[in-house]
N, C-alpha and C positions, 0 to 999 in steps of 0.2 A: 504493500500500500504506500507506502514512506516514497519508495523508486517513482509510484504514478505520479507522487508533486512534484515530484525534482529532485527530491531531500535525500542526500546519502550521506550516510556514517563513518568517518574515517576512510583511509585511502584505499583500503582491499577491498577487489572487488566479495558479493558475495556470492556462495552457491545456489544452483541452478535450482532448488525450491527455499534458501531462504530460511534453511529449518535445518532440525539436527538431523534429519532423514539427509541430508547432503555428505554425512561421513559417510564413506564405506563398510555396508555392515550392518549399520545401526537402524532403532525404530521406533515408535511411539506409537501407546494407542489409549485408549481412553475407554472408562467405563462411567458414563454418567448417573448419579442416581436420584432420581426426581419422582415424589410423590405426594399427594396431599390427603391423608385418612387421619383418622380419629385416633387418638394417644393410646398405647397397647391397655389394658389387651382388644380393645373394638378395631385396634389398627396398627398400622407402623409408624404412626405421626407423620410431622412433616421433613421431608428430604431434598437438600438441595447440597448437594455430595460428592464426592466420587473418584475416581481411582485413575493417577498416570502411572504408566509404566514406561521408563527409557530404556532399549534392550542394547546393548554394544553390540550384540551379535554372537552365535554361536553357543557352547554351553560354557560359559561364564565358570563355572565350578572346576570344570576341567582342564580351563585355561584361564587364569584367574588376569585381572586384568589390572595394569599399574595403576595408582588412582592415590588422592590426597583430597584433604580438608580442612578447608580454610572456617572459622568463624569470626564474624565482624560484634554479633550482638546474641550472644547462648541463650535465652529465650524461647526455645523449642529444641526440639529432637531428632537426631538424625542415628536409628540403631546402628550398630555395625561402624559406630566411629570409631570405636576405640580399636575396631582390628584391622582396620584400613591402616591407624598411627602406627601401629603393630608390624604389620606383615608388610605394610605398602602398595596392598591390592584388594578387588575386591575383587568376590566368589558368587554374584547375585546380579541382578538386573535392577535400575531402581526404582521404586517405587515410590508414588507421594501420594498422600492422601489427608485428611482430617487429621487434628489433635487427637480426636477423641476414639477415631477409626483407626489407627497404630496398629492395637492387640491382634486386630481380626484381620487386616493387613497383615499380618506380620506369619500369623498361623497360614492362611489362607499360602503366603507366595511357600512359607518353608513345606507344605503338601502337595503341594501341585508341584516344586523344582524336586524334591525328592521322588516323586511319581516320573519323572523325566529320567533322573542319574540315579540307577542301582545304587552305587555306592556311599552316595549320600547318606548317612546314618548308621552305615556298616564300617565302612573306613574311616569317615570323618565325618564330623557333621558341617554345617552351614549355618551364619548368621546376616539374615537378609539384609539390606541398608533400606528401610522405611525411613520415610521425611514426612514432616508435616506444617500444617500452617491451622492455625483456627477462620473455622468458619463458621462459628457460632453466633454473630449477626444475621444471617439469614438462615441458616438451618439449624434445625432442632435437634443439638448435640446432647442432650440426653436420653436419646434413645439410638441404640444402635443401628447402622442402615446399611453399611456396607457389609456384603456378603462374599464366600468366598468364590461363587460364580461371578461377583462382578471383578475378580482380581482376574480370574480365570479369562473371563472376554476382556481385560486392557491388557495381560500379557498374550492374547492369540492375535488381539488387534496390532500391537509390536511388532509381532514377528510377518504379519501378514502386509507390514508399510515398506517392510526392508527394499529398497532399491525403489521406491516410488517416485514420479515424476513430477507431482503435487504437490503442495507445503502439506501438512495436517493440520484438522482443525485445533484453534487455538480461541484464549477469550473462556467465555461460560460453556468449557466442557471434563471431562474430566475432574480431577483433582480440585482444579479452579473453577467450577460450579457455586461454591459460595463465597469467593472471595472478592476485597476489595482493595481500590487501591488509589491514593489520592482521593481518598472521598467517592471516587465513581468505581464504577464496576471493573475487576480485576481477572484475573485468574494465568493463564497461560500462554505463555509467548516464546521464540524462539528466532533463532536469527542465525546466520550462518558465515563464515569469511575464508575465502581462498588464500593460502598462504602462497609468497614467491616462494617456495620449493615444491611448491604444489601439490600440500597436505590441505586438509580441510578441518577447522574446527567450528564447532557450532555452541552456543547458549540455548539449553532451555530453564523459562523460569517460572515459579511455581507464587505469583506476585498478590502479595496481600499486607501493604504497607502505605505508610505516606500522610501527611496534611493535603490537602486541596492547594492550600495558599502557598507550594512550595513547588507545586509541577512544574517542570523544565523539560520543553519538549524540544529537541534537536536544537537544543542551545539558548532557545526562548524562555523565558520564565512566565509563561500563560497563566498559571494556577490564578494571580489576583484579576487579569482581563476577563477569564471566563466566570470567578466569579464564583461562591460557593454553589457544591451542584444539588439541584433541585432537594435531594430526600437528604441531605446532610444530616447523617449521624453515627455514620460506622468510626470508632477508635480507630487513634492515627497511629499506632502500639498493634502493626501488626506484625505481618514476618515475611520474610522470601527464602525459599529451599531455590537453591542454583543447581544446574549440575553443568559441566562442561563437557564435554568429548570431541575428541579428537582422535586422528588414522595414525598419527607421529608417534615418533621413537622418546617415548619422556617417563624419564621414571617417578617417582613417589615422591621423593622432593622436588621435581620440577612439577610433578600435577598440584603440589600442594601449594605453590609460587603461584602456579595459573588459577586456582581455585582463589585464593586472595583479590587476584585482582576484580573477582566478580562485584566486589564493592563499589570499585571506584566507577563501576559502571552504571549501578545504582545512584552513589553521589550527585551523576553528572543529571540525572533525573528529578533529583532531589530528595533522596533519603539522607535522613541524619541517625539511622538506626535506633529507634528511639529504646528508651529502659526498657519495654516490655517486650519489644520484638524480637524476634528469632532469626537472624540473617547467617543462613549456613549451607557452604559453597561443596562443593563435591568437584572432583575434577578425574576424570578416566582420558588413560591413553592407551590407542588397541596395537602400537606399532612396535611394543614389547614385550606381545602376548606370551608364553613360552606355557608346555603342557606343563600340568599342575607337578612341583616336585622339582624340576628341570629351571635350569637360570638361563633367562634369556639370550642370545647370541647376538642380538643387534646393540650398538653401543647409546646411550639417552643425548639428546638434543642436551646440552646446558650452556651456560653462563649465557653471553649475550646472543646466542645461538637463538635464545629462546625470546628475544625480545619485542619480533615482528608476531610471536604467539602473545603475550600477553599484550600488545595490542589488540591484537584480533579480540581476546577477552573480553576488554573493556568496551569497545564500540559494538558488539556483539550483544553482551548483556546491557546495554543502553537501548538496543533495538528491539531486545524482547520483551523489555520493559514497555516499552512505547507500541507493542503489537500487541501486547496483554491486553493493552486499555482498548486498544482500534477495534482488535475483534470481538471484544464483549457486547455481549446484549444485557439491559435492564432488566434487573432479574427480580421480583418480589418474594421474600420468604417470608420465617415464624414471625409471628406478631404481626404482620403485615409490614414489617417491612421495604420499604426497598432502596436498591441500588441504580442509579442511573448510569447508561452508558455513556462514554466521554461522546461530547456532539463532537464528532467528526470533519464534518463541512466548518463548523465553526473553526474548530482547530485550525483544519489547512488555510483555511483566509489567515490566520496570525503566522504561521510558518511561511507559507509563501512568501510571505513579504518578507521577510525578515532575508531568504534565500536566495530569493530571485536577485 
């Protein structure tokens, strides 16, 4: 969308959808879950929910994959961090979902990937990486909603995007179904950048943070021109789960260098991480894959090596910020609720000018 005004983000160009479906491998799929019935037991309450899943590709368990984590503001959860710091890779695909959704998230991926890999729980076990963000503004988090067929259809829809020619949907679906951000409606964005060596990394984010009166869109500071948005009331104390991925050769301390910079790409949008938020970076790289057991044979990108990637980082998770907001729809949830989408046409009359 950004490309239709004119507006582009730092010098690289990016990949051919725009999304993390542009690494090699990798995929996204989403399981939204939306419903409106009567508090158990007459019903399942109300649900505005739902499950992403990032997959790098292939079985993750068996070829575990280099990866780091960055935190800017610990205020949420991200399982499986501590053996990422650990080992310097993960063994899982990831998953985001609700605060409150984790547990069943969490069950749900470690049965359906053990149902996959025999050896899973015979030789070794697995600790999934769940993330999460609250969406308890619009959906009704004291009742449980996510189930473990809807982890089941985000990770079939994953593995069914790999090599797709399309962006995936993004905005109010999946994960980002009750989130907000800058006051308007948030949820899921992703952006992609070609590197001059001819890797690919991409940002997807999981965005539910922000004041209104702080929005910076491609450089502009719009938040006070547009003005607080219609249903003003969602807390600015929210969070973002990032994750990075890339096709390159980088090991554990360099993912955990590129997972940092996802901040500064927040920043440039206008987060100041506030005390209650959760801002936690996740970074995989598939170009050091080596089977489980076995040390790699390719040597890692480092020092200033990596520098044209943590660019790419930054102008990347800026744009999936700013795709989060684009493709969201106005969503009303518990209590009534609701979230307004960023006016769009409004927006581009302020960016244009400012670009042109």
């Amino acid at each position: 969308m950004l490309a239709d005004w004119g507006i582009r983000i730092g010098p690289l160009p990016t990949g051919r959808t725009n999304s993390i479906l542009d690494v090699p491998g990798a995929g996204v799929g989403h399981a939204t879950v939306v419903y409106d019935e009567p508090d158990p037991p007459a019903g399942r309450g109300l649900a505005r929910t739902g499950v992403t899943v990032i997959d790098p590709g292939g079985d993750v368990w068996a070829a575990p994959v280099p990866a780091g984590v960055a935190v800017l503001n610990g205020a949420g959860e991200l399982t499986g961090r501590t053996q990422v710091d650990e080992w310097g890779v993960t063994e899982t695909p990831v998953f985001l979902t609700s605060t409150m959704q984790v547990g069943r998230v969490y069950d749900a991926a470690s049965e359906l990937l053990a149902a996959e890999q025999a050896r899973i729980g015979a030789e070794d076990v697995l600790i999934p990486l769940v993330g999460e963000c609250d969406d308890s503004w619009l959906n009704d988090a004291r009742h449980m909603h996510v189930t473990k067929s809807d982890v089941a259809q985000a990770v079939s829809a994953a593995r069914a995007s790999t090599g797709a020619t399309a962006p995936p949907e993004q905005g109010t679906v999946g994960a980002g179904t009750g989130m907000c951000c800058f006051g308007w409606k948030g949820g899921i964005g992703t952006s992609s950048r070609v590197l001059p060596d001819g890797h690919v990394l991409a940002v997807l984010l999981l965005t539910n943070f922000g004041s209104w009166e702080r929005l910076t869109f491609a450089g502009r500071r719009i938040g006070p021109e547009l003005g607080p948005p219609p249903h003003l009331g969602a807390p600015p104390a929210g969070s973002c789960l990032g994750v990075v991925l890339t096709d390159a050769p980088i090991d554990h301390h360099g993912c955990e260098r590129l997972a940092r910079r996802v901040g500064l790409g927040l920043a440039r949008t206008g987060s100041t991480a506030h005390h209650g938020s959760g801002e936690i970076f996740l970074a995989l790289a598939t170009g050091m894959r080596a089977p489980r057991g076995e040390v790699p044979a390719v040597r890692p990108l480092s020092g200033p090596q990596l520098d044209d990637y943590f660019g790419a980082v930054v102008d990347a998770s800026e744009e999936a910020v700013l795709n989060s907001l684009l493709h969201a729809t106005t969503t009303t949830g518990t209590g009534g609720r609701t979230i307004d989408a960023l006016p769009a046409q409004h927006v581009r009359t302020l960016v244009e000018g400012t670009h042109g």
